[in-house]
PQR file of N, CA, C, O and H, with PARSE charges and radii, in Angstrom:
ATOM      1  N   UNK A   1      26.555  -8.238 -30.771 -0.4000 1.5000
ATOM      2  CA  UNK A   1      26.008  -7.589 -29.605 -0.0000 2.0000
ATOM      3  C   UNK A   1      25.558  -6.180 -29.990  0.5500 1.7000
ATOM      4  O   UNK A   1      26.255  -5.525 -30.766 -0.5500 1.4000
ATOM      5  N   UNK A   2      24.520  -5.723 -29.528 -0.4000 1.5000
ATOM      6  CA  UNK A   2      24.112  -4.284 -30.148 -0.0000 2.0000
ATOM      7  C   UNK A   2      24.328  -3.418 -29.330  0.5500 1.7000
ATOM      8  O   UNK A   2      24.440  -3.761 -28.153 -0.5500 1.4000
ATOM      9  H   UNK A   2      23.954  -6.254 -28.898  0.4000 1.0000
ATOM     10  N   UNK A   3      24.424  -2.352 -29.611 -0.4000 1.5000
ATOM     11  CA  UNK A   3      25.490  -1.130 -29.080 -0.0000 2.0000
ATOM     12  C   UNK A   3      24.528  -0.120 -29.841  0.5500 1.7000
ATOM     13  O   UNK A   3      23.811  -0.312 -30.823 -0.5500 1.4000
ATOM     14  H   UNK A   3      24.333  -2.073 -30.567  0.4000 1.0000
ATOM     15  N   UNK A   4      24.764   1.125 -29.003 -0.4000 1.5000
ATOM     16  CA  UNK A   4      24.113   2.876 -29.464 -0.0000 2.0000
ATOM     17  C   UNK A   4      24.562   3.262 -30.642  0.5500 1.7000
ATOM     18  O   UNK A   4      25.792   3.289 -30.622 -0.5500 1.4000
ATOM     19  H   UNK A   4      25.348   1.281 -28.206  0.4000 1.0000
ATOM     20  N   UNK A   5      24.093   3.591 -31.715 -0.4000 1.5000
ATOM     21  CA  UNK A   5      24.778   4.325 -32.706 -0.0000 2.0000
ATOM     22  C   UNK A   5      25.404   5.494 -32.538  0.5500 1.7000
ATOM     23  O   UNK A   5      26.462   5.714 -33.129 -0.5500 1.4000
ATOM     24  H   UNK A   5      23.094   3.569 -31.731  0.4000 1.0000
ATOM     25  N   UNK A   6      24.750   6.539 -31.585 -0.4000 1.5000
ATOM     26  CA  UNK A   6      24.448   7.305 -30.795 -0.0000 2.0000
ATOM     27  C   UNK A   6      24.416   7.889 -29.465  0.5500 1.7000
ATOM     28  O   UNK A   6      23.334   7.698 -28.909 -0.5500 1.4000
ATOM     29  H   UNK A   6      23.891   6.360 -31.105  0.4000 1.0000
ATOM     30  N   UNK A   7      25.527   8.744 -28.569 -0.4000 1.5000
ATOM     31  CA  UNK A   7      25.338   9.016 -27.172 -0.0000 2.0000
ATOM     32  C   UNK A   7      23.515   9.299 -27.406  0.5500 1.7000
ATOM     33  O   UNK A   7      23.012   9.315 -28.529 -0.5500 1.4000
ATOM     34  H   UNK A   7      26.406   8.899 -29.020  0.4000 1.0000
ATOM     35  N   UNK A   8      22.992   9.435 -26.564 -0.4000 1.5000
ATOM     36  CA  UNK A   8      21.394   9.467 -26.127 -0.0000 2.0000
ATOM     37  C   UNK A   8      22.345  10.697 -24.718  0.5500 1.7000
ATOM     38  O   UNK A   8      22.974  10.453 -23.688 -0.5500 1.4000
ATOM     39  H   UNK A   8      23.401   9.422 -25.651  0.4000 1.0000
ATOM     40  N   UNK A   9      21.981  11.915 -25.412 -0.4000 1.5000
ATOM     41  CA  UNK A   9      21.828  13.612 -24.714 -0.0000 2.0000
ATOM     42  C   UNK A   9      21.274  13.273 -23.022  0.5500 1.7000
ATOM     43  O   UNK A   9      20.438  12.375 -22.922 -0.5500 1.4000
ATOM     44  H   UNK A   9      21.470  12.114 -26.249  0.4000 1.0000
ATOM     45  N   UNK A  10      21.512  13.638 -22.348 -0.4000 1.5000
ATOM     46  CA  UNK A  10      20.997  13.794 -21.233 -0.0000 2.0000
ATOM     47  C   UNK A  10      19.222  14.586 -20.884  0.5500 1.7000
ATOM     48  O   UNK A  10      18.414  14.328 -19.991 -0.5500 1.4000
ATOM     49  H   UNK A  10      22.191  14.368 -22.429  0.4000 1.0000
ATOM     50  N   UNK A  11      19.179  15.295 -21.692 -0.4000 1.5000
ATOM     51  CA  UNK A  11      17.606  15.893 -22.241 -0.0000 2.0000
ATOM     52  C   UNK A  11      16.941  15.044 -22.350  0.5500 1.7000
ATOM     53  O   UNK A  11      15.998  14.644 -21.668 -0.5500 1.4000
ATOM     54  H   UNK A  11      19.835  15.505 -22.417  0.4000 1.0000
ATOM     55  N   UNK A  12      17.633  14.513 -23.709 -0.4000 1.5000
ATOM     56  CA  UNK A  12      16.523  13.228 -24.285 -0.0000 2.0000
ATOM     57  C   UNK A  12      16.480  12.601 -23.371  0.5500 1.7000
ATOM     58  O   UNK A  12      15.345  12.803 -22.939 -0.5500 1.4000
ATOM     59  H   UNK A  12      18.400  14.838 -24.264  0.4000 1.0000
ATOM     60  N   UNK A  13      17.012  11.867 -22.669 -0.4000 1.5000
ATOM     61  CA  UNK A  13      17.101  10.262 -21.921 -0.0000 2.0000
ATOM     62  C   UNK A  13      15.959  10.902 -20.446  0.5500 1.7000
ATOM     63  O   UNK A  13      15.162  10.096 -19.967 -0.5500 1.4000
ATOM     64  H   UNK A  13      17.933  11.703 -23.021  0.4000 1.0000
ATOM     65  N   UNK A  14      16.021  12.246 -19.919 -0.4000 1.5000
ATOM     66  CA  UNK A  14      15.223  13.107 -18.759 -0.0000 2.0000
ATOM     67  C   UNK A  14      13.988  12.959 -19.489  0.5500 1.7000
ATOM     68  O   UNK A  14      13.004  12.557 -18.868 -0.5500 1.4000
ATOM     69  H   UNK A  14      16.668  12.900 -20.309  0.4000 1.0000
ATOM     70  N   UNK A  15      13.882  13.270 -20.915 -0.4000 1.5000
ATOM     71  CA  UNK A  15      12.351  13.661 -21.141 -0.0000 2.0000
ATOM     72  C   UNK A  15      11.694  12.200 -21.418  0.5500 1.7000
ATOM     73  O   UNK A  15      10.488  12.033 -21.231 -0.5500 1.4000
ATOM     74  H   UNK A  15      14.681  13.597 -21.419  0.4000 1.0000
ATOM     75  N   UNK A  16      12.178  11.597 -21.679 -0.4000 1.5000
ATOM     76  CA  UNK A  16      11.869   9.841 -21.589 -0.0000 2.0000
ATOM     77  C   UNK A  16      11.477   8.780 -20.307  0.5500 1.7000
ATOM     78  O   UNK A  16      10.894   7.701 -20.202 -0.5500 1.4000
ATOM     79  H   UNK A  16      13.157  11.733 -21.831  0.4000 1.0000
ATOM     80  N   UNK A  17      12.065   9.620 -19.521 -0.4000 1.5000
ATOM     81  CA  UNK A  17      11.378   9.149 -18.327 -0.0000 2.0000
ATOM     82  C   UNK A  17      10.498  10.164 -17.557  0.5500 1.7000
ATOM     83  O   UNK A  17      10.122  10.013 -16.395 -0.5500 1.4000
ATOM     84  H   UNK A  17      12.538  10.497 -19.606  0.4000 1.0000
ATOM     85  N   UNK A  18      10.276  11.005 -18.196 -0.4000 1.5000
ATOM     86  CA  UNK A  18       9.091  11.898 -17.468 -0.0000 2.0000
ATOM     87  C   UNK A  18       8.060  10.933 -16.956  0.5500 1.7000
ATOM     88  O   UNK A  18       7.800  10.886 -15.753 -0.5500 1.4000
ATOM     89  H   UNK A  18      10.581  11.128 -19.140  0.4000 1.0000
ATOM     90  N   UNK A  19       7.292   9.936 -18.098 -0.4000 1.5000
ATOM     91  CA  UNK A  19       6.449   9.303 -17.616 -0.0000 2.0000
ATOM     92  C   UNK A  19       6.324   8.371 -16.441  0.5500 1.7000
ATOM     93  O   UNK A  19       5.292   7.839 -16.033 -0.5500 1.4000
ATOM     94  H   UNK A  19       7.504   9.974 -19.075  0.4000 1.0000
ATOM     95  N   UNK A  20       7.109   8.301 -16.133 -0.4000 1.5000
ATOM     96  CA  UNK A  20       7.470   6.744 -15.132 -0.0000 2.0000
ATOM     97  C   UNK A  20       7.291   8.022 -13.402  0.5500 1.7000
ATOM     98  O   UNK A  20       8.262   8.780 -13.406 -0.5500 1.4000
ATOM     99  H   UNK A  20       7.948   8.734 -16.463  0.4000 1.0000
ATOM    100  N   UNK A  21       6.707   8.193 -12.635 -0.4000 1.5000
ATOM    101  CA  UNK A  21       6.084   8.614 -11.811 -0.0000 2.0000
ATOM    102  C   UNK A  21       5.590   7.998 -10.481  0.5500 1.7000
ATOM    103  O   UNK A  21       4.960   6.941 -10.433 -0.5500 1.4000
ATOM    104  H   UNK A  21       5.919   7.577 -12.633  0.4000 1.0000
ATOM    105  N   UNK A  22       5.897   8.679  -9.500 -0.4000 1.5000
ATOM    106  CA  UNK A  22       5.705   7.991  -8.418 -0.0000 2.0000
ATOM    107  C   UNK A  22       4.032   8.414  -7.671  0.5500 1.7000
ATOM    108  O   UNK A  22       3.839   9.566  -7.280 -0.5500 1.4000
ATOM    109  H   UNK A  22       6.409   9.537  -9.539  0.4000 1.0000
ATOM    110  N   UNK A  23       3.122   7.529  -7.573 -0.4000 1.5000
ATOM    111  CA  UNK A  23       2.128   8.120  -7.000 -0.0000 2.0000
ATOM    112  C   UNK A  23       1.773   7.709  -5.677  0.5500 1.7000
ATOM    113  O   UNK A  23       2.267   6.644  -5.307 -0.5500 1.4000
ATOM    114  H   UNK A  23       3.279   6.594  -7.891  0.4000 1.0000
ATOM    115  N   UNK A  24       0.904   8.419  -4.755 -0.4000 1.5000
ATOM    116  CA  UNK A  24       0.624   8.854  -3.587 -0.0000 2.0000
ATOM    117  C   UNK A  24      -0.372   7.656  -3.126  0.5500 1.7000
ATOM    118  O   UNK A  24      -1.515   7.943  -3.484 -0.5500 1.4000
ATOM    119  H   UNK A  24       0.503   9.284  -5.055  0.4000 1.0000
ATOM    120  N   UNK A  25      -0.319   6.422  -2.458 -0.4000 1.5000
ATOM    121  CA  UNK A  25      -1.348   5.971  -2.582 -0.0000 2.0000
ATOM    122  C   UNK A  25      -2.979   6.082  -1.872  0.5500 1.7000
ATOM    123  O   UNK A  25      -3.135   6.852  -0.924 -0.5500 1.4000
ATOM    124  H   UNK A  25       0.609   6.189  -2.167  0.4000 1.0000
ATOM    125  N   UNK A  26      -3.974   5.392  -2.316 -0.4000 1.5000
ATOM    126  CA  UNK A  26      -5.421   5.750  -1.754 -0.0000 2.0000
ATOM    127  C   UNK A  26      -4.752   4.987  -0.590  0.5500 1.7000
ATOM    128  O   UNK A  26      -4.070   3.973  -0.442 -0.5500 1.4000
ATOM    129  H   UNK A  26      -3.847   4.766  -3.086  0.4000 1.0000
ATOM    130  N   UNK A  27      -5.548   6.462   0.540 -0.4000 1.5000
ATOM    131  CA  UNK A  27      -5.566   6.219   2.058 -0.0000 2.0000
ATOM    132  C   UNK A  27      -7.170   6.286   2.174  0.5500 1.7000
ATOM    133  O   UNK A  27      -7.801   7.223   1.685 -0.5500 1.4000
ATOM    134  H   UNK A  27      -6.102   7.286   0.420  0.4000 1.0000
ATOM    135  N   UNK A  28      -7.727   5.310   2.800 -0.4000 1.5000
ATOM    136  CA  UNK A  28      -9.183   5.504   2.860 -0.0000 2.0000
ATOM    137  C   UNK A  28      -9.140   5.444   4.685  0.5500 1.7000
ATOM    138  O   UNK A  28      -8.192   4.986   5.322 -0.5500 1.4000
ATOM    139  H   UNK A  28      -7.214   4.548   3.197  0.4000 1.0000
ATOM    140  N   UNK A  29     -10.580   6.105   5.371 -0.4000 1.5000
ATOM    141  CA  UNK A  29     -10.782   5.916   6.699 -0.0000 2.0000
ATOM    142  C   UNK A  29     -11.732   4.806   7.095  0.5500 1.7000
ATOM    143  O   UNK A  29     -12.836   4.811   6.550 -0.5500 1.4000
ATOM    144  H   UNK A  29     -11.350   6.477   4.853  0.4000 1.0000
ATOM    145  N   UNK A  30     -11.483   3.961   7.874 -0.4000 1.5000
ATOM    146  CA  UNK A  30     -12.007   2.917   8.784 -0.0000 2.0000
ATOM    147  C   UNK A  30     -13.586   3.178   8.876  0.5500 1.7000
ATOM    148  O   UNK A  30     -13.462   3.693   9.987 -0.5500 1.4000
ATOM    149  H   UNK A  30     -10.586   3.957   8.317  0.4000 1.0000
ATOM    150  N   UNK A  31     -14.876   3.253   8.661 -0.4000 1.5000
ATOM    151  CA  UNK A  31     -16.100   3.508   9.571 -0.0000 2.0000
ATOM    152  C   UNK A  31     -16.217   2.948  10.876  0.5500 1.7000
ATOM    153  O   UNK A  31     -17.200   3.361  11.491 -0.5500 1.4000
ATOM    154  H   UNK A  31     -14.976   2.835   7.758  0.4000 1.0000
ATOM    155  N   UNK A  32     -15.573   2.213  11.411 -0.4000 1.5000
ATOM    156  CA  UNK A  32     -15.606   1.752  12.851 -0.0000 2.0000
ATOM    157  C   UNK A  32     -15.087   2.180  13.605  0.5500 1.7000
ATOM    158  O   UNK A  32     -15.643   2.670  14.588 -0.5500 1.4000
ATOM    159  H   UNK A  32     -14.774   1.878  10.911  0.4000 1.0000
ATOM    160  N   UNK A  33     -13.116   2.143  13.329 -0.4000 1.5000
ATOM    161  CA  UNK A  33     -12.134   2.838  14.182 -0.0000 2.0000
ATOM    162  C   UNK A  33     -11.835   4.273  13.870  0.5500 1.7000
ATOM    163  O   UNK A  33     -11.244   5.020  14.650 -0.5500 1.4000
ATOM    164  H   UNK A  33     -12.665   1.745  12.531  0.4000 1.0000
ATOM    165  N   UNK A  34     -12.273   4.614  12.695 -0.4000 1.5000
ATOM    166  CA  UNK A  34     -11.820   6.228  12.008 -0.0000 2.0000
ATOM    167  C   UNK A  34     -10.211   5.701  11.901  0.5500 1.7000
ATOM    168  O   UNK A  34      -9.296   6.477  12.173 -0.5500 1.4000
ATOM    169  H   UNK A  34     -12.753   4.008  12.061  0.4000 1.0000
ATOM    170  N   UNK A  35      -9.946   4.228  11.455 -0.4000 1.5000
ATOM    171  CA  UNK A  35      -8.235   4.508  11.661 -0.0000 2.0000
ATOM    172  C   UNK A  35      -7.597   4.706  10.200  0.5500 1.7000
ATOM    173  O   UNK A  35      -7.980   3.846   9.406 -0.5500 1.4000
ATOM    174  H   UNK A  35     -10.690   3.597  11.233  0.4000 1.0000
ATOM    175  N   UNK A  36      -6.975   5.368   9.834 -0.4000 1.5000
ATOM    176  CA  UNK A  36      -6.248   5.538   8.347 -0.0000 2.0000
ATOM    177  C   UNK A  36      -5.616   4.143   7.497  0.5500 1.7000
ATOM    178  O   UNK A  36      -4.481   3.697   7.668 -0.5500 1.4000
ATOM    179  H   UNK A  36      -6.664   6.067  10.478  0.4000 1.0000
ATOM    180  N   UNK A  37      -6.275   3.787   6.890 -0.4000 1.5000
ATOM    181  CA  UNK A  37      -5.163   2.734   5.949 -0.0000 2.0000
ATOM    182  C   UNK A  37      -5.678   2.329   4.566  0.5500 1.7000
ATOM    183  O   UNK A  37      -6.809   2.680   4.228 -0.5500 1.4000
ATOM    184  H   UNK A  37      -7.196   4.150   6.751  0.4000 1.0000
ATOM    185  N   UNK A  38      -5.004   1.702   3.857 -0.4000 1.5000
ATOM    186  CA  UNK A  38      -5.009   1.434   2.457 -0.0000 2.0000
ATOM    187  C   UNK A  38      -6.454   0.795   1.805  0.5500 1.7000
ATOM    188  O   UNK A  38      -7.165  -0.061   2.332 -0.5500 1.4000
ATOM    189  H   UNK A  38      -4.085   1.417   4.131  0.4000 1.0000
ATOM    190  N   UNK A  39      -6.590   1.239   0.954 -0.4000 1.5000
ATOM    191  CA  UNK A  39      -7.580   0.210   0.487 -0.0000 2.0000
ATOM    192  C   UNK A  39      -7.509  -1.532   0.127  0.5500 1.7000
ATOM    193  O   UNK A  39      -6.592  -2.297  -0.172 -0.5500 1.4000
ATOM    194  H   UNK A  39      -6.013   1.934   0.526  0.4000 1.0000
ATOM    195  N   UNK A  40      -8.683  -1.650   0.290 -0.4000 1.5000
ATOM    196  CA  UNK A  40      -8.452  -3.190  -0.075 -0.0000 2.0000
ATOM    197  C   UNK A  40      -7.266  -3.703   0.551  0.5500 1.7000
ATOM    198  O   UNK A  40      -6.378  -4.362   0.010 -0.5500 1.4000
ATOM    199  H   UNK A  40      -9.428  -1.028   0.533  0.4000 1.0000
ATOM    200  N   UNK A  41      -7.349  -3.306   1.835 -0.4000 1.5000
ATOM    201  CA  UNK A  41      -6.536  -3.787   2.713 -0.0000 2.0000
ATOM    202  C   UNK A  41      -7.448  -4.365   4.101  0.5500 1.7000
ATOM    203  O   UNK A  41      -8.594  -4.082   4.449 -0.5500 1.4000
ATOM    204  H   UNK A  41      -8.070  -2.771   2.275  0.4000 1.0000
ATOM    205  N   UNK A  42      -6.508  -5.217   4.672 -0.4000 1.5000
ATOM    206  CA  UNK A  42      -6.980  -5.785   6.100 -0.0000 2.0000
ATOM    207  C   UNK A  42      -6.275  -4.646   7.022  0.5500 1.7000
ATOM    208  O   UNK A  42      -5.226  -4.214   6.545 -0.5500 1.4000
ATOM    209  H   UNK A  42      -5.576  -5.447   4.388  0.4000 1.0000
ATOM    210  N   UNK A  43      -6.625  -4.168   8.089 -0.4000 1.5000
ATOM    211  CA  UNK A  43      -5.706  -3.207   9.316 -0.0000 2.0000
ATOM    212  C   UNK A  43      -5.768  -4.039  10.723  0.5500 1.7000
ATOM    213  O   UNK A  43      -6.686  -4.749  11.135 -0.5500 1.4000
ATOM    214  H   UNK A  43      -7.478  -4.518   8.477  0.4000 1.0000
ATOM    215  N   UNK A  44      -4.404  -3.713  11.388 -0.4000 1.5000
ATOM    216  CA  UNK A  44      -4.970  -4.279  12.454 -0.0000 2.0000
ATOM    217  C   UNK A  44      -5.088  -2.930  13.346  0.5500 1.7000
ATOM    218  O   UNK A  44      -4.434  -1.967  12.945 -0.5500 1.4000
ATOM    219  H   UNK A  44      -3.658  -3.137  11.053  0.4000 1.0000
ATOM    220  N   UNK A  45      -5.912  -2.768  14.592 -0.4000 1.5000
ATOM    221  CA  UNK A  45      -5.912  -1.735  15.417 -0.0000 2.0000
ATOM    222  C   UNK A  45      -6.548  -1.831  17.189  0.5500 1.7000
ATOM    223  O   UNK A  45      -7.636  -2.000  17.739 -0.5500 1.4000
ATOM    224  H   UNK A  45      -6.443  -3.550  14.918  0.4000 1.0000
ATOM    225  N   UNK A  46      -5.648  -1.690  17.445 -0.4000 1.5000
ATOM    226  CA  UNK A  46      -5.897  -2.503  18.635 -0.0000 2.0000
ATOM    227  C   UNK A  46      -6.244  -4.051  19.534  0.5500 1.7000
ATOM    228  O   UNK A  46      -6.966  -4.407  20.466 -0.5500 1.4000
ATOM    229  H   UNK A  46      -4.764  -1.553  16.999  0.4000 1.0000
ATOM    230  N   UNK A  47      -5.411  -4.560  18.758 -0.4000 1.5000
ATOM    231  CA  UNK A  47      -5.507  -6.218  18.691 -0.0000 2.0000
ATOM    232  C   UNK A  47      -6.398  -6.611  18.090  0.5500 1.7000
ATOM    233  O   UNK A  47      -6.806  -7.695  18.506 -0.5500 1.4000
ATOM    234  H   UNK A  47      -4.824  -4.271  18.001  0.4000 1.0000
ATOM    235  N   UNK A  48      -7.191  -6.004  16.823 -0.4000 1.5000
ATOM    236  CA  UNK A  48      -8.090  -6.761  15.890 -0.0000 2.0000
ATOM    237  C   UNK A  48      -7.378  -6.167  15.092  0.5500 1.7000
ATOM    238  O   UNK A  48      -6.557  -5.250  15.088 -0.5500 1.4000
ATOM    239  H   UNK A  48      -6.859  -5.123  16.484  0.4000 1.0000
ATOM    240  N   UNK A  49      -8.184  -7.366  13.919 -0.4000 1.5000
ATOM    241  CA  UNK A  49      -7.583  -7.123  12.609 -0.0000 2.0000
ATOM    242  C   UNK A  49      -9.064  -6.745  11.957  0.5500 1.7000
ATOM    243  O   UNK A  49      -9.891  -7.621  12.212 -0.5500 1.4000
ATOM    244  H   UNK A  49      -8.851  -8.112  13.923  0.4000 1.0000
ATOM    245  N   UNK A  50      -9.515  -5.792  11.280 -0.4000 1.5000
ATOM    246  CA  UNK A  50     -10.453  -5.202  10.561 -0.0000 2.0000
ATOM    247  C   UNK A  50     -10.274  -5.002   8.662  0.5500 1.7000
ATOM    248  O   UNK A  50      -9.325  -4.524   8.040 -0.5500 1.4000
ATOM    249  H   UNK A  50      -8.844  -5.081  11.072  0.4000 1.0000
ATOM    250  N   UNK A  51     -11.323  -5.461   8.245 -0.4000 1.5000
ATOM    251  CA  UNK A  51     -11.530  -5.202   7.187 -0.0000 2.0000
ATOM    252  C   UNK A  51     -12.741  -5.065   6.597  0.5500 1.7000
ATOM    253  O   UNK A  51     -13.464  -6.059   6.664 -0.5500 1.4000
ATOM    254  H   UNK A  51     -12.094  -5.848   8.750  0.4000 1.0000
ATOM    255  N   UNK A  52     -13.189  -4.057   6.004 -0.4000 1.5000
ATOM    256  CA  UNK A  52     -14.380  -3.217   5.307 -0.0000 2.0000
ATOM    257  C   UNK A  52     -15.581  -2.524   6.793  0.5500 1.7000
ATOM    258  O   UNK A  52     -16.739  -2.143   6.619 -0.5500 1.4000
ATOM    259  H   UNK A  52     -12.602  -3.250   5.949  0.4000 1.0000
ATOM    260  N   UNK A  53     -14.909  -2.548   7.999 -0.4000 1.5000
ATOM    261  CA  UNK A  53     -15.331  -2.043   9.515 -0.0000 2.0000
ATOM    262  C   UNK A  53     -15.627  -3.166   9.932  0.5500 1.7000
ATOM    263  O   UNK A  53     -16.490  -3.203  10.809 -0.5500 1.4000
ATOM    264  H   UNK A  53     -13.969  -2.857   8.141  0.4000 1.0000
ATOM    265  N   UNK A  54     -15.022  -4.464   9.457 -0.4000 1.5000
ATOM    266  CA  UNK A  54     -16.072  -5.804  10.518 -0.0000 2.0000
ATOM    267  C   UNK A  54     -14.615  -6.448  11.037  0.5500 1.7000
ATOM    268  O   UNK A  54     -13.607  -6.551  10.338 -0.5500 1.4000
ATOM    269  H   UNK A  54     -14.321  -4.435   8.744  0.4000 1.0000
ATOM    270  N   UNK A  55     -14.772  -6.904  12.599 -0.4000 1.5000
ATOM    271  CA  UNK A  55     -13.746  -7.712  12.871 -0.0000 2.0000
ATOM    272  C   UNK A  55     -13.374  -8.772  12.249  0.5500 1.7000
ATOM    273  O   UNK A  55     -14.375  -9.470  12.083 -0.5500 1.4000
ATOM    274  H   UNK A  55     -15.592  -6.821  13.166  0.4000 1.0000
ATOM    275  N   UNK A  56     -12.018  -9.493  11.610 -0.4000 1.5000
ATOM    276  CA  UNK A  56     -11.890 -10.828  11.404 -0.0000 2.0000
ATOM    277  C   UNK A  56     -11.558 -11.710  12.219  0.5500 1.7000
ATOM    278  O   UNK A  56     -12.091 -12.815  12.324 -0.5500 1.4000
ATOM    279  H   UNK A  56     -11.205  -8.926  11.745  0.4000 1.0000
ATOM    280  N   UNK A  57     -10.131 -11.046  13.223 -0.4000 1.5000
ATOM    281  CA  UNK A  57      -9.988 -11.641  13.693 -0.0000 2.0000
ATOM    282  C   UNK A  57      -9.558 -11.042  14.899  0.5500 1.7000
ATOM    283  O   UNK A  57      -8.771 -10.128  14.651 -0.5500 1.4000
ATOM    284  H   UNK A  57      -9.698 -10.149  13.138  0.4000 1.0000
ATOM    285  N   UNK A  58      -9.792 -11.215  16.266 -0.4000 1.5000
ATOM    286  CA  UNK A  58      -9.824 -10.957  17.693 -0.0000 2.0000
ATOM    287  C   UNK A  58      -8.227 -11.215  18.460  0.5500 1.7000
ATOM    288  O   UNK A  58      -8.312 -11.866  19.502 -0.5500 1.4000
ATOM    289  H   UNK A  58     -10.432 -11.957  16.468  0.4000 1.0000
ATOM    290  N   UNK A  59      -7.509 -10.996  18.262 -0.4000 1.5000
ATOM    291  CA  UNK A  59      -6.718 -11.265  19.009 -0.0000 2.0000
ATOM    292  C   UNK A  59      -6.485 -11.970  20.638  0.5500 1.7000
ATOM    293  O   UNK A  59      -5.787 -12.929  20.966 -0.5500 1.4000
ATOM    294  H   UNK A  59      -7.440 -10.467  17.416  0.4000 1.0000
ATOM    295  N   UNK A  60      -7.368 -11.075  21.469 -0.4000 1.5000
ATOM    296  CA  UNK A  60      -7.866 -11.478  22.705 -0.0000 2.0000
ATOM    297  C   UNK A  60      -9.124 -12.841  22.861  0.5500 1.7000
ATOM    298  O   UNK A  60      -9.198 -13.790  23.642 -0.5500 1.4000
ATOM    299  H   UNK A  60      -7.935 -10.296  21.202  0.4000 1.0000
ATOM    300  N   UNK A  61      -9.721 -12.529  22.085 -0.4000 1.5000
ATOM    301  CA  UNK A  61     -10.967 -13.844  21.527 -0.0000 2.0000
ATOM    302  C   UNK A  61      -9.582 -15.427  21.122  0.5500 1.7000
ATOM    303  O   UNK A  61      -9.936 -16.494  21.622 -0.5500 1.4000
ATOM    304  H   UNK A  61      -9.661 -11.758  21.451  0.4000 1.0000
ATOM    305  N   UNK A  62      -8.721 -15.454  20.613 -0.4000 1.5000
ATOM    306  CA  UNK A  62      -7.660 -16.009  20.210 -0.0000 2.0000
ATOM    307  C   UNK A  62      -6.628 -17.096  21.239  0.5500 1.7000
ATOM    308  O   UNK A  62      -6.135 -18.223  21.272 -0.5500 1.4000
ATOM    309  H   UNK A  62      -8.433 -14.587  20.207  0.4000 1.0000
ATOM    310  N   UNK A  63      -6.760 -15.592  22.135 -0.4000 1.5000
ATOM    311  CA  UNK A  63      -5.251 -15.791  23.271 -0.0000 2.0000
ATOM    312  C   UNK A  63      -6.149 -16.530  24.396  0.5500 1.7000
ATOM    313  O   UNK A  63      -5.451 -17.068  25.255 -0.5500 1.4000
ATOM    314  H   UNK A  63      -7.161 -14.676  22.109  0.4000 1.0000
ATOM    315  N   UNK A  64      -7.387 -16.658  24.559 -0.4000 1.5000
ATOM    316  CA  UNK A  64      -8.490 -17.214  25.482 -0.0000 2.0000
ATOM    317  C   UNK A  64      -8.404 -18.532  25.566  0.5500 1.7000
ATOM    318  O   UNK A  64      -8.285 -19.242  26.565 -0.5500 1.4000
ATOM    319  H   UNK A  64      -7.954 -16.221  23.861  0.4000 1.0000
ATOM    320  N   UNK A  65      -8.531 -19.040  23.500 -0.4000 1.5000
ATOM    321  CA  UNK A  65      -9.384 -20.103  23.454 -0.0000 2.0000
ATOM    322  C   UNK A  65      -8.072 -21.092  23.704  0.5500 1.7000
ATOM    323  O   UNK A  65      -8.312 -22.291  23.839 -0.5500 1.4000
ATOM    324  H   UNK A  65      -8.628 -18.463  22.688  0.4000 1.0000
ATOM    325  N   UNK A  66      -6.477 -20.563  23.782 -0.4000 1.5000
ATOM    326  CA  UNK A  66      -5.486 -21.000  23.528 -0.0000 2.0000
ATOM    327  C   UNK A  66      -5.071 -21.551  25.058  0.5500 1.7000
ATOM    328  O   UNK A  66      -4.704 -22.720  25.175 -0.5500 1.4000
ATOM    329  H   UNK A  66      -6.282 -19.589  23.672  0.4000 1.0000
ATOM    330  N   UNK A  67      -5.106 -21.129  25.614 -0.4000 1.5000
ATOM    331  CA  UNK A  67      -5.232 -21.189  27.075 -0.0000 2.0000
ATOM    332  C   UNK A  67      -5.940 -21.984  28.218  0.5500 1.7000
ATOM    333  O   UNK A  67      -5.750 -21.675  29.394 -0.5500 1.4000
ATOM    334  H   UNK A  67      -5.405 -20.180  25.519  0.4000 1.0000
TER
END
């Protein structure tokens, strides 16, 4: 079984993970609703679901045809 030759310093082992980083992700705005959300994402906002500003899917258009 392999084992440290070596404690590994608390320095060392900090400066070794410097790289590993948490980033902020792209928030892009809606052109239809102005509503905030992710890229390359679907949103829903106000009982639609929107993606690239075009409706997919209607919620109310939905609850109609069900009925």
């Amino acid at each position: 079984m392999a084992h440290p030759k070596r404690k590994i310093s608390k320095t060392r082992r900090d400066k070794r993970r410097t790289h590993y980083k948490a980033t902020a992700p792209q928030v892009a705005t809606c052109p239809t609703t102005g509503e905030a959300h992710l890229y390359h994402r679907a949103h829903w906002f106000e009982g639609k679901l929107y993606y690239r500003g075009q409706v997919l899917i209607d919620n109310a258009v939905a609850e109609e045809n069900l009925a």
